[in-house]
C-alpha positions as CSV (number, residue, x, y, z in Angstrom):
1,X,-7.3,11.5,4.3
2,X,-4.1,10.0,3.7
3,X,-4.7,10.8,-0.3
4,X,-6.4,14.2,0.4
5,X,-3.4,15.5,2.7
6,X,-0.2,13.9,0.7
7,X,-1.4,13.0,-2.5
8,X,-3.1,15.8,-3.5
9,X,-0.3,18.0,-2.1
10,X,2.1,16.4,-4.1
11,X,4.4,15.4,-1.3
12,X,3.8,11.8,-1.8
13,X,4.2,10.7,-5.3
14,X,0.7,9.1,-7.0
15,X,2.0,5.6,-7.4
16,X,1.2,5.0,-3.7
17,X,-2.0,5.8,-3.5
18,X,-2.9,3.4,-5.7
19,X,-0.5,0.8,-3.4
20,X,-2.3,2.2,-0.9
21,X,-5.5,1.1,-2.5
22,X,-4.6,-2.2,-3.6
23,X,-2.8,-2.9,0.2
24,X,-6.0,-1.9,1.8
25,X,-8.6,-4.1,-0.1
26,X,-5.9,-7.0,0.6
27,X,-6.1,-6.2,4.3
28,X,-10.0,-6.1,4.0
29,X,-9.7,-9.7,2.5
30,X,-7.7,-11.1,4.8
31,X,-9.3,-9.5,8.0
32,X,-12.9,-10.5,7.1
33,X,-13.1,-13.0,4.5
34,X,-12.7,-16.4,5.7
35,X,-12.5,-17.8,2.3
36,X,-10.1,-15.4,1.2
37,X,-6.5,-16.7,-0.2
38,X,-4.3,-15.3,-2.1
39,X,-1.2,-16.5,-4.5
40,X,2.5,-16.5,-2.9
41,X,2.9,-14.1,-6.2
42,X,0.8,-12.1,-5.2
43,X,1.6,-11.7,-1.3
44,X,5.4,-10.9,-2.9
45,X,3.9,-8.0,-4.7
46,X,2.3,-6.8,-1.9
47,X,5.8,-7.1,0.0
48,X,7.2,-5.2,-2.8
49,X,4.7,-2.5,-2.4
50,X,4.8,-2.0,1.3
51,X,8.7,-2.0,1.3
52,X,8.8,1.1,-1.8
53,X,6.7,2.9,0.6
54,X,8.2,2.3,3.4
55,X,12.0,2.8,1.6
56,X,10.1,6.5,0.2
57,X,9.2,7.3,4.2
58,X,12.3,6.4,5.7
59,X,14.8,8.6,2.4
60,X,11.7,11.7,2.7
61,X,11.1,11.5,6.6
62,X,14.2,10.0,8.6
């Protein structure tokens, strides 16, 4: 939905729904894999991508 509503409407720029993407198969990892692990590289890129979006909300919506 989030893609459908925001994306497509050009209100919220493409590069985060692929964050968005990549953020959510992480979650899926982490909730329900018990063997999942990932990289302190990689858990800063996630940061990274979580704190563009959240910068983009707070500059668009606050």
């Amino acid at each position: 939905m989030f893609s459908m509503h925001l994306i497509k409407s050009g209100e919220v720029s493409e590069q985060f729904k692929d964050d968005f993407k990549i953020l959510f198969d992480h979650r899926q990892i982490a909730d329900y894999d018990l063997e999942g692990d990932f990289p302190l590289e990689e858990i800063n890129d996630l940061i990274i991508r979580s704190e563009n979006f959240l910068h983009f909300v707070k500059e668009k919506y606050a």
